[in-house]
DRENVEX-352922 format. One record per residue: x, y, z of N, C-alpha, C in turn; residue in three letters; residue number from 1; chain. Coordinates in nm, 3 decimals. Each point is the difference from the previous one (the first is absolute). Layout:
<nodes>
+---------+---------+---------+---------+---------+---------+---------+---------+---------+--------+-----+--------+
:    n_c1 :    n_c2 :    n_c3 :   ca_c1 :   ca_c2 :   ca_c3 :    c_c1 :    c_c2 :    c_c3 : residu : num : chaine :
+---------+---------+---------+---------+---------+---------+---------+---------+---------+--------+-----+--------+
:       X :       Y :       Z :       X :       Y :       Z :       X :       Y :       Z :    ALA : NUM :      A :
...
+---------+---------+---------+---------+---------+---------+---------+---------+---------+--------+-----+--------+
</nodes>
This chain:
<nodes>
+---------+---------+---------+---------+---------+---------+---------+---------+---------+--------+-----+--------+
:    n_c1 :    n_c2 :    n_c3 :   ca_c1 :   ca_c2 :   ca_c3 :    c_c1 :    c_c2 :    c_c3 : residu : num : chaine :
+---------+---------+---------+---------+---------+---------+---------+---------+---------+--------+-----+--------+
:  -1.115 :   3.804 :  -1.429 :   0.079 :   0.120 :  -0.016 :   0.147 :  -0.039 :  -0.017 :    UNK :   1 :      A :
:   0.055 :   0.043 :  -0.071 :   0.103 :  -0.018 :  -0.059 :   0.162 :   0.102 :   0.063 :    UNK :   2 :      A :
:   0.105 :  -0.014 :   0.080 :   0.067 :   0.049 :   0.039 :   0.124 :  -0.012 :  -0.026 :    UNK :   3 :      A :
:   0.095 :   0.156 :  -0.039 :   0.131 :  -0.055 :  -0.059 :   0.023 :   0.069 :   0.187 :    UNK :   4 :      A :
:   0.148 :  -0.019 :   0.010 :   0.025 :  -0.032 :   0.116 :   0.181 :  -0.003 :   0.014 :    UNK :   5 :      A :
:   0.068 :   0.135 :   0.021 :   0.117 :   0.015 :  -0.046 :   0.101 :   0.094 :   0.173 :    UNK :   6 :      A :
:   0.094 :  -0.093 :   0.062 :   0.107 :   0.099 :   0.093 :   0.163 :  -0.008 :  -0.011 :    UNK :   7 :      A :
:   0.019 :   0.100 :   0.120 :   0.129 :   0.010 :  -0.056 :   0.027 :  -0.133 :   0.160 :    UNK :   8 :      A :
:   0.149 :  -0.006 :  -0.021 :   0.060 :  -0.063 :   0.131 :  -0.055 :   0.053 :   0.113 :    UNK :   9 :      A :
:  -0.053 :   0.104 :   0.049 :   0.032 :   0.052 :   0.127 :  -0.163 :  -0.078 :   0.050 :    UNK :  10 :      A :
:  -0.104 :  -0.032 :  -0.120 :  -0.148 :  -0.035 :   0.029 :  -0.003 :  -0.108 :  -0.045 :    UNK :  11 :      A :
:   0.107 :  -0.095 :  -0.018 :  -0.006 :  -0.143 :  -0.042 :  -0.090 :  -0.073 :   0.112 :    UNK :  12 :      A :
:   0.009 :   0.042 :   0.095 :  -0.040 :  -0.148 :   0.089 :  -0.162 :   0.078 :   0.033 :    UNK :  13 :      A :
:  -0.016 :   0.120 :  -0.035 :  -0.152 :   0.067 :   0.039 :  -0.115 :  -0.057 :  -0.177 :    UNK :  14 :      A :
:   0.121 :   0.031 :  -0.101 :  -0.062 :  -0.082 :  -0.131 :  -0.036 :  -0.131 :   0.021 :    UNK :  15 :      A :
:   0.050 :  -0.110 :   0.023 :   0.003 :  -0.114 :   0.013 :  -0.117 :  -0.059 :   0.137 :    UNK :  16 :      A :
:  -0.004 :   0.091 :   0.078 :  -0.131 :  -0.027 :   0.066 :  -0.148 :   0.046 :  -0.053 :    UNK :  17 :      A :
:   0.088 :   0.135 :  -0.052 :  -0.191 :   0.057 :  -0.053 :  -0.051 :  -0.084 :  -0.106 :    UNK :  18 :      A :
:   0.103 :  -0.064 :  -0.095 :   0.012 :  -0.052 :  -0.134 :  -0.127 :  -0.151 :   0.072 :    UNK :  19 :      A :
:   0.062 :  -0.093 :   0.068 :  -0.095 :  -0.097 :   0.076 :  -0.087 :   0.016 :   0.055 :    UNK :  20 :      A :
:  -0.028 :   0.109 :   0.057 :  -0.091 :   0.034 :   0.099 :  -0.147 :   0.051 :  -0.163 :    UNK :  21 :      A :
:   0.079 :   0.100 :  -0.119 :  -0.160 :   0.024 :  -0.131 :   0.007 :  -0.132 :  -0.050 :    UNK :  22 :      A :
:   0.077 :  -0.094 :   0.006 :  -0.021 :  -0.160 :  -0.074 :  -0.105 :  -0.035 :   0.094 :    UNK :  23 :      A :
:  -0.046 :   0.014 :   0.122 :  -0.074 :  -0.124 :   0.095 :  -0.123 :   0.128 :  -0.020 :    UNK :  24 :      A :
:   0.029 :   0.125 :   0.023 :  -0.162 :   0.084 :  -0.078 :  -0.039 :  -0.023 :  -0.118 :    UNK :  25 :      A :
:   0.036 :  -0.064 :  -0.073 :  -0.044 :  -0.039 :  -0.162 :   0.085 :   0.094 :  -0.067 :    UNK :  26 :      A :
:   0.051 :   0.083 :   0.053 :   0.059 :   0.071 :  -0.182 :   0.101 :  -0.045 :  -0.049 :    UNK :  27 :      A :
:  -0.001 :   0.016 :  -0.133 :   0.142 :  -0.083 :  -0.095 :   0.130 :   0.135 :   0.009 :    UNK :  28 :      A :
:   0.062 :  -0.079 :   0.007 :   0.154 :   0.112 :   0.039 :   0.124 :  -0.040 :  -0.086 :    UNK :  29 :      A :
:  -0.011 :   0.108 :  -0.068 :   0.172 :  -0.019 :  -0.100 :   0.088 :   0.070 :   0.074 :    UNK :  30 :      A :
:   0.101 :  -0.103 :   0.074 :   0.103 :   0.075 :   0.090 :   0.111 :   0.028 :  -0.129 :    UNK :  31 :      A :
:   0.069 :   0.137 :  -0.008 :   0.051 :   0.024 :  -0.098 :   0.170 :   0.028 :   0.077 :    UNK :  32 :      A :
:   0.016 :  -0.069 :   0.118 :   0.113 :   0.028 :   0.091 :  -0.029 :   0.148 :   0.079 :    UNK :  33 :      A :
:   0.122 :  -0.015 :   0.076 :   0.119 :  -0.051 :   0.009 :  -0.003 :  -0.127 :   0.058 :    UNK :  34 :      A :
:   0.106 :  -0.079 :   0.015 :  -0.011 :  -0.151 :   0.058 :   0.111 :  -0.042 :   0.049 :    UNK :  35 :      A :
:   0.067 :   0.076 :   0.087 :   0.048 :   0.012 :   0.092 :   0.013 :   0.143 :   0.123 :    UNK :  36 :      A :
:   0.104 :   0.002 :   0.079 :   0.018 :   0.112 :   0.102 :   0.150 :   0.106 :  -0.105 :    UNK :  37 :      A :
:   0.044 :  -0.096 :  -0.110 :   0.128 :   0.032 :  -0.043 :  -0.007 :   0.165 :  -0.041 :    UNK :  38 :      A :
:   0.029 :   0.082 :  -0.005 :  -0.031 :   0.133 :  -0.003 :  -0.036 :   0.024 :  -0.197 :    UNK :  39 :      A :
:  -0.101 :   0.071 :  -0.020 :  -0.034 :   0.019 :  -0.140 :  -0.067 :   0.153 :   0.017 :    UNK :  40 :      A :
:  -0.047 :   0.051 :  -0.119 :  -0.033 :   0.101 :  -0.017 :  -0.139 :   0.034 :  -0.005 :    UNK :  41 :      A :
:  -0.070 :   0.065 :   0.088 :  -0.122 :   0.012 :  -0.031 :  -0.083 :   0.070 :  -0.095 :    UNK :  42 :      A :
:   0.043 :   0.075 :  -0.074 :  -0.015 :   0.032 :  -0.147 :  -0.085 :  -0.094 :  -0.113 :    UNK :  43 :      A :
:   0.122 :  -0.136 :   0.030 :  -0.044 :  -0.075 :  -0.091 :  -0.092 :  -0.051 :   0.008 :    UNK :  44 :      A :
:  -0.093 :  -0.060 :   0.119 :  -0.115 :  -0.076 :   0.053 :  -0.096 :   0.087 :  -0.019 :    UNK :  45 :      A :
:  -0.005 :   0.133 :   0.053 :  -0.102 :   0.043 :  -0.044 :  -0.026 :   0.064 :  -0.142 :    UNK :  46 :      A :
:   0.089 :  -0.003 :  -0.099 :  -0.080 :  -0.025 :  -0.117 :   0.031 :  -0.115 :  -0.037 :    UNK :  47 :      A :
:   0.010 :  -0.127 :   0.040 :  -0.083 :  -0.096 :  -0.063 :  -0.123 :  -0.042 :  -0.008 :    UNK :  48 :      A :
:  -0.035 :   0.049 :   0.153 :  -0.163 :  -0.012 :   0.047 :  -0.060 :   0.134 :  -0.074 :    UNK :  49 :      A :
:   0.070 :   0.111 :  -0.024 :  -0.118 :   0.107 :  -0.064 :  -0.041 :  -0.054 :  -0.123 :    UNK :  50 :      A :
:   0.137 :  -0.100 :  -0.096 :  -0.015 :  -0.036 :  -0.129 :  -0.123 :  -0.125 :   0.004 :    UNK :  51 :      A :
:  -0.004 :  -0.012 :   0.110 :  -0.097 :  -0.148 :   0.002 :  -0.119 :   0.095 :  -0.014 :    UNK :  52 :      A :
:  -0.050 :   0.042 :   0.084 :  -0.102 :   0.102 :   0.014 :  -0.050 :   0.073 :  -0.104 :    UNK :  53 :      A :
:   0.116 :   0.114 :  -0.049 :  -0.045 :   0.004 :  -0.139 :  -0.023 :  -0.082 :  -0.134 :    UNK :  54 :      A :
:   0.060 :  -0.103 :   0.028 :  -0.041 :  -0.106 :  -0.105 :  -0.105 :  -0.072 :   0.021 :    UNK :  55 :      A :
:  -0.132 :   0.042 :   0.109 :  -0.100 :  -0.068 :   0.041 :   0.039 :  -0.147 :   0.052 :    UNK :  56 :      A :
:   0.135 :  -0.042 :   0.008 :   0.043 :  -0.153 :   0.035 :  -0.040 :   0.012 :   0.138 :    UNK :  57 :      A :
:  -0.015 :   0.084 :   0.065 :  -0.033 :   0.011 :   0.181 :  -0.175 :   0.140 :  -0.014 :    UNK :  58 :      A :
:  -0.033 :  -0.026 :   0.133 :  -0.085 :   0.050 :   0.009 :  -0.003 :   0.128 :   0.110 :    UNK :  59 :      A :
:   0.165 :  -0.075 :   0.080 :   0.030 :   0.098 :   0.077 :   0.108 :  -0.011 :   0.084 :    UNK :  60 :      A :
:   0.113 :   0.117 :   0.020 :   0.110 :  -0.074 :   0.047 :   0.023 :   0.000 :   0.187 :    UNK :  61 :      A :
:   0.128 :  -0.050 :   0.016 :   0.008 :   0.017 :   0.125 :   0.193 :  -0.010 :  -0.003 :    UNK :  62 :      A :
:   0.052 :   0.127 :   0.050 :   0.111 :   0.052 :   0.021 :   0.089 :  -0.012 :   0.152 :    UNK :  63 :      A :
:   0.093 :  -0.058 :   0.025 :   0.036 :   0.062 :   0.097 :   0.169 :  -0.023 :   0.013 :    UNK :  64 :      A :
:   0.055 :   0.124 :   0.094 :   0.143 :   0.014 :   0.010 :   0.012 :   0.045 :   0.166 :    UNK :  65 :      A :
:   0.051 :   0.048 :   0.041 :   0.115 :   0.043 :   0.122 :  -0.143 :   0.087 :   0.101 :    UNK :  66 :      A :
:  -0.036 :   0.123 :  -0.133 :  -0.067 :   0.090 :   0.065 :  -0.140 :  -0.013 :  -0.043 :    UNK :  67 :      A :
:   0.006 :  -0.040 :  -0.136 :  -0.100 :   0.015 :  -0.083 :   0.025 :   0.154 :  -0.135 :    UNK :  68 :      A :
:   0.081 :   0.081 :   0.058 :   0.031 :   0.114 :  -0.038 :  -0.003 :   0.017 :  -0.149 :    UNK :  69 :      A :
:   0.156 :  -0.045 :   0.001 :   0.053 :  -0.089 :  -0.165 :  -0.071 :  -0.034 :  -0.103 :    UNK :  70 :      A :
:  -0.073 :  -0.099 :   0.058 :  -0.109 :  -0.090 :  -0.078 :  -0.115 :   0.105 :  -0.037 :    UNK :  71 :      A :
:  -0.032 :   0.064 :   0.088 :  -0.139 :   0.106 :  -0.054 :   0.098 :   0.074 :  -0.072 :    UNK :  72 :      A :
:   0.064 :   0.070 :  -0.013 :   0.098 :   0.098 :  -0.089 :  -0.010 :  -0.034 :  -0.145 :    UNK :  73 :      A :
:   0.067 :  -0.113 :   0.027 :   0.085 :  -0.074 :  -0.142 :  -0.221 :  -0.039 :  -0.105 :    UNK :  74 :      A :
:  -0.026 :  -0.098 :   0.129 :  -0.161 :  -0.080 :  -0.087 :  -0.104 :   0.165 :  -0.089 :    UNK :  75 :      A :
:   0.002 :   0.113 :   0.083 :  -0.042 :   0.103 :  -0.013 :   0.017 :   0.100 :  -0.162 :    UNK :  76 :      A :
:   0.163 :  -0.066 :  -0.047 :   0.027 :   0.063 :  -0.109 :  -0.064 :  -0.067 :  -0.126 :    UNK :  77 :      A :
:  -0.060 :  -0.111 :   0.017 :  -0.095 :  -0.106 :  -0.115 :  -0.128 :   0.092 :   0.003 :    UNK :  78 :      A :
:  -0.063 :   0.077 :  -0.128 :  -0.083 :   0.028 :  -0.088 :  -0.150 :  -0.111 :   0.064 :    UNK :  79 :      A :
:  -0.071 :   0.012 :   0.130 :  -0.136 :  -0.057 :  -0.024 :   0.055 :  -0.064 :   0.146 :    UNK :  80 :      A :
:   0.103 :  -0.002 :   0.051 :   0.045 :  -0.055 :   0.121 :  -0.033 :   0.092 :   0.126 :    UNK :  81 :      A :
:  -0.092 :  -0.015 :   0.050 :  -0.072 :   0.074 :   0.192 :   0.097 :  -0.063 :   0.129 :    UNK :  82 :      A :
:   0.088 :  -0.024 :   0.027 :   0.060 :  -0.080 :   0.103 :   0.008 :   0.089 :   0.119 :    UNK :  83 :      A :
:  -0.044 :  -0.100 :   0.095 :   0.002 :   0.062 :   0.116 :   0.030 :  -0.046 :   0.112 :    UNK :  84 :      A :
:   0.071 :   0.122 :   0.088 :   0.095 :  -0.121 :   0.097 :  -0.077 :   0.046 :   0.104 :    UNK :  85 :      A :
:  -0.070 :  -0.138 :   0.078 :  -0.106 :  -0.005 :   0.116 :   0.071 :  -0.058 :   0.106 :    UNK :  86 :      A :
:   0.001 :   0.032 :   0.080 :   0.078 :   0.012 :   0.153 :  -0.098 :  -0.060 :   0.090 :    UNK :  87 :      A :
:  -0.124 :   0.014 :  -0.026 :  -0.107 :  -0.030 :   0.052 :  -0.154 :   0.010 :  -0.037 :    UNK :  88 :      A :
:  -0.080 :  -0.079 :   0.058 :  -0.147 :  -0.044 :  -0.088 :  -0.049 :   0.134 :  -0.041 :    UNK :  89 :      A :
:   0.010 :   0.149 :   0.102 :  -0.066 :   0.077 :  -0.092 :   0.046 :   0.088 :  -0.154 :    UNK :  90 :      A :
:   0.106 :  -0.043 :   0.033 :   0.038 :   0.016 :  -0.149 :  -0.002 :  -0.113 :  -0.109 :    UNK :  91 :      A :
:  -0.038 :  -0.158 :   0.046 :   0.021 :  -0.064 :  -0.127 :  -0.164 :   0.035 :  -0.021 :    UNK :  92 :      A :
:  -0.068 :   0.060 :   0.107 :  -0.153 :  -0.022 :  -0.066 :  -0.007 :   0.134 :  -0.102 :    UNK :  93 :      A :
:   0.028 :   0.078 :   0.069 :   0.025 :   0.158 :  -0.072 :   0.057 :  -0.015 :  -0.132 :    UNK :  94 :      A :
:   0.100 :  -0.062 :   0.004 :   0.060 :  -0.026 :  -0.132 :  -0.101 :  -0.052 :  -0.096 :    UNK :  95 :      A :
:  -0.028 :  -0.111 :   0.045 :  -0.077 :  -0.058 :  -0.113 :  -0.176 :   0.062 :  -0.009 :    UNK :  96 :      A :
:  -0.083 :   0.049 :   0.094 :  -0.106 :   0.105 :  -0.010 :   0.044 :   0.116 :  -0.083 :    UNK :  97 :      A :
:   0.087 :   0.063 :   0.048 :   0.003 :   0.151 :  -0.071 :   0.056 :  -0.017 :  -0.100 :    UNK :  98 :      A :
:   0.145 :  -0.027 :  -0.037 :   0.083 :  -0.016 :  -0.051 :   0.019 :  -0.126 :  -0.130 :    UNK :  99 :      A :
:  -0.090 :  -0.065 :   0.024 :   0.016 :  -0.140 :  -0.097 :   0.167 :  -0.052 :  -0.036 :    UNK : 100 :      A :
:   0.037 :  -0.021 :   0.132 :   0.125 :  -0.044 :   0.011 :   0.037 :  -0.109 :  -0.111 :    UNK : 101 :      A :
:   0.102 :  -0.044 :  -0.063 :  -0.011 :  -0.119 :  -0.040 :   0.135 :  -0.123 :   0.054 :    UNK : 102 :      A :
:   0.100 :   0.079 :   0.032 :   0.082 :  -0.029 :   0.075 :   0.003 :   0.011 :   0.165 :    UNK : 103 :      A :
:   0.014 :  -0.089 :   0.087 :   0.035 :  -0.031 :   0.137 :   0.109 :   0.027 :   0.003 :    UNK : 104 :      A :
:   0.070 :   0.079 :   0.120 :   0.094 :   0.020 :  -0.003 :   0.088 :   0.027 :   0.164 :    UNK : 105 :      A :
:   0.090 :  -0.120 :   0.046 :   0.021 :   0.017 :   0.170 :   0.200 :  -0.020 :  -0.024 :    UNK : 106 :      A :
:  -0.042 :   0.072 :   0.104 :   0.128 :  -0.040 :   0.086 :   0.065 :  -0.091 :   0.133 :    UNK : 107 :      A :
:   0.073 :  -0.096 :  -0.082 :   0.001 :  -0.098 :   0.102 :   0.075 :   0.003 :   0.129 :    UNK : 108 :      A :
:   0.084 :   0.075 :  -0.050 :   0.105 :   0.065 :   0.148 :  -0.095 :   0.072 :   0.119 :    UNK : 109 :      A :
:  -0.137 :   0.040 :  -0.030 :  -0.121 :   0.108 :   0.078 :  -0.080 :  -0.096 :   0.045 :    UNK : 110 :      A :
:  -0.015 :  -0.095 :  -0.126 :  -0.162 :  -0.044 :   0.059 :   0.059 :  -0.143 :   0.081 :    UNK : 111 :      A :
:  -0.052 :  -0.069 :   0.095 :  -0.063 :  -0.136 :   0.008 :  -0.088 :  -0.146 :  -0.084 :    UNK : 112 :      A :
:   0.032 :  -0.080 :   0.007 :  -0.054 :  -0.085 :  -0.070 :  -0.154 :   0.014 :   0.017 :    UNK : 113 :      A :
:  -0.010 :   0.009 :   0.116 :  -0.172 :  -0.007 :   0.013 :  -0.099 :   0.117 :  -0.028 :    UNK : 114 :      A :
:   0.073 :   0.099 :  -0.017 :  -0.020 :   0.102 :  -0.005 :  -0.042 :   0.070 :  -0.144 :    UNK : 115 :      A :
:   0.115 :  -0.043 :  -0.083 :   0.011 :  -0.027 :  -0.149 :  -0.085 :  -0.087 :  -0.034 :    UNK : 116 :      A :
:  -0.016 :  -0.130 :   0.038 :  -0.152 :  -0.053 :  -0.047 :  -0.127 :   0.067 :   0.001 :    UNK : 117 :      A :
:  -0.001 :   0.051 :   0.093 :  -0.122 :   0.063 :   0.024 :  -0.027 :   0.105 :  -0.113 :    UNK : 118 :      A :
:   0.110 :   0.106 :   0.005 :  -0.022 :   0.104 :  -0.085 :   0.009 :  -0.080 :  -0.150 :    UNK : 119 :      A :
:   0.083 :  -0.078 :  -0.052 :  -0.070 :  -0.080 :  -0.132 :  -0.091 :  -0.052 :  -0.003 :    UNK : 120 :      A :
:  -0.121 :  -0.067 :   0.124 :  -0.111 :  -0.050 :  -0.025 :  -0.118 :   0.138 :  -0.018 :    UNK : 121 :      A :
:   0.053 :   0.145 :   0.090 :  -0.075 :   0.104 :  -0.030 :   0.004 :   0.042 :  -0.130 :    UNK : 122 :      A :
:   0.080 :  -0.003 :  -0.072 :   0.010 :   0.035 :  -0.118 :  -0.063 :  -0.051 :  -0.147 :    UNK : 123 :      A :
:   0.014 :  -0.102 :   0.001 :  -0.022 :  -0.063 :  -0.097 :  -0.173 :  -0.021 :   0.064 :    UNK : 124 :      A :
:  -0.028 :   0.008 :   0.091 :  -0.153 :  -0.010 :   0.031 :  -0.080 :   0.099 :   0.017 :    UNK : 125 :      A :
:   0.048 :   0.112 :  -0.038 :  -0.052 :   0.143 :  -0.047 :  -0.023 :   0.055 :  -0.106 :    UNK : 126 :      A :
:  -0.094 :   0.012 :  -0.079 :  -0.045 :   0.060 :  -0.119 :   0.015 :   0.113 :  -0.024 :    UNK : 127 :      A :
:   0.043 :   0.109 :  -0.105 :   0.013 :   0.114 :  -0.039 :  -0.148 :   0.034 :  -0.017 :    UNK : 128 :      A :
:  -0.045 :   0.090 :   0.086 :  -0.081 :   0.106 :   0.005 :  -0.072 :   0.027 :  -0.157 :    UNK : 129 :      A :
:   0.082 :   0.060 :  -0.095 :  -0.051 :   0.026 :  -0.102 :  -0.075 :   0.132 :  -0.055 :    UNK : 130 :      A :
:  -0.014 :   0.067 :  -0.096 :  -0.064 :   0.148 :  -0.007 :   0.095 :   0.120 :   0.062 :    UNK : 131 :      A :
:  -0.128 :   0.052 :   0.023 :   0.026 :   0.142 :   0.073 :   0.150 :   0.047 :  -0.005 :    UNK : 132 :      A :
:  -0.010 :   0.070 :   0.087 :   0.192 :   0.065 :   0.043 :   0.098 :  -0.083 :  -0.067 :    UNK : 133 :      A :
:  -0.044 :  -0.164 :   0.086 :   0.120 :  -0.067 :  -0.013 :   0.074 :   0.006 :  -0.141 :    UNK : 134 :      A :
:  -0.134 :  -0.073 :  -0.075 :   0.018 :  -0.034 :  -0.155 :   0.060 :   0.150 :  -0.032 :    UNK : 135 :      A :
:  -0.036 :   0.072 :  -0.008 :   0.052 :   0.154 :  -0.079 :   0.162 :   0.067 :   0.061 :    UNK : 136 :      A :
:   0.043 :  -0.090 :   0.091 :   0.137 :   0.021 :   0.048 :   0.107 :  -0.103 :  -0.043 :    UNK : 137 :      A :
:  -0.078 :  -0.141 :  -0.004 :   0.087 :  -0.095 :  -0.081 :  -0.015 :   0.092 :  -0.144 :    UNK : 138 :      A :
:  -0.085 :   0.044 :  -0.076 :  -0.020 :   0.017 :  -0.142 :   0.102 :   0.134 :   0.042 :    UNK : 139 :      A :
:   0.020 :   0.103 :   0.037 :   0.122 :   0.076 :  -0.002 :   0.136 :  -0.031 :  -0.005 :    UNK : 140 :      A :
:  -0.019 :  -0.155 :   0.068 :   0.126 :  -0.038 :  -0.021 :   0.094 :  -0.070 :  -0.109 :    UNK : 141 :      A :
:  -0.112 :  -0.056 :  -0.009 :  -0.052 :  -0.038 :  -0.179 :   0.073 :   0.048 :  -0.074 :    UNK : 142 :      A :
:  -0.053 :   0.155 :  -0.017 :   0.020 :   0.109 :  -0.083 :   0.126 :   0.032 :   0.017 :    UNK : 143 :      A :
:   0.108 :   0.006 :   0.126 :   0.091 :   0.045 :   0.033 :   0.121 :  -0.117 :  -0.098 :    UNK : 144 :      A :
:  -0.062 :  -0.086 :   0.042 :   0.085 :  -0.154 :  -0.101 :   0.029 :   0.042 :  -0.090 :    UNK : 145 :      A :
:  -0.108 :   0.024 :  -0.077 :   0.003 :   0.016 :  -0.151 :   0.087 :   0.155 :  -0.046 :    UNK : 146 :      A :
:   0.031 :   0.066 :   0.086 :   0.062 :   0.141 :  -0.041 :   0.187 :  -0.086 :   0.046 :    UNK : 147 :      A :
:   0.008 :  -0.038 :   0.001 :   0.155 :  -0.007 :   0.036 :   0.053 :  -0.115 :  -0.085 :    UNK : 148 :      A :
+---------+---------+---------+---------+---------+---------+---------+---------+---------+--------+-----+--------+
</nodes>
């Protein structure tokens, strides 16, 4: 599985652990910055990772800033982009069951290191459901894309 992998300063040192921690689970990770604590904009990171994503170059991203807030805001305005900011396992599972999340999305100022692992190992180890409701609410949203 293939991961782009993009924060601002305030989640530098929560990036840089999660970043080592999907290298030793097997997944490949395009860290797309930030790469330092020096203050930058979180805007920019998360569409680099939506552009990875939509360019099929990633399979799935992983976001994080201060709150997480930002980052779901800004990743959210990309056309085919689900990002979701999980605070905790029942939402990264929810996310990715109901929702077919494709973006991870934390806040490093909230979460814990160990804590944040966890909810990225829930995530990415949860399958989208598929059909029913779900499918016909992503496909509304779909639809909503395409009108604007």
């Amino acid at each position: 599985m293939k991961i782009a992998m993009g924060s601002d300063h305030a989640s530098f040192e929560l990036k840089v652990f999660l970043k080592n921690e999907a290298l030793k689970l097997g997944y490949e990770v395009n860290d797309l910055g930030s790469d330092s604590e020096k203050s930058v904009d979180y805007p920019d990171y998360a569409a680099g990772v939506c552009r990875e994503i939509i360019a099929k170059k990633a399979d799935f991203g992983i976001l994080l800033c201060g709150t997480g807030l930002g980052m779901s805001i800004a990743a959210n305005k990309f056309k085919g982009i689900r990002a979701a900011l999980c605070n905790d396992l029942y939402l990264a599972e929810l996310a990715r069951r109901h929702n077919n999340a494709n973006i991870l999305v934390m806040g490093g100022r909230i979460l814990g290191k160990s804590l944040a692992l966890e909810i990225l190992k829930k995530f990415f180890s949860t399958a989208f459901e598929g059909g029913g409701r779900h499918q016909v609410r992503l496909d509304k949203i779909a639809e909503i894309e395409k009108s604007l």
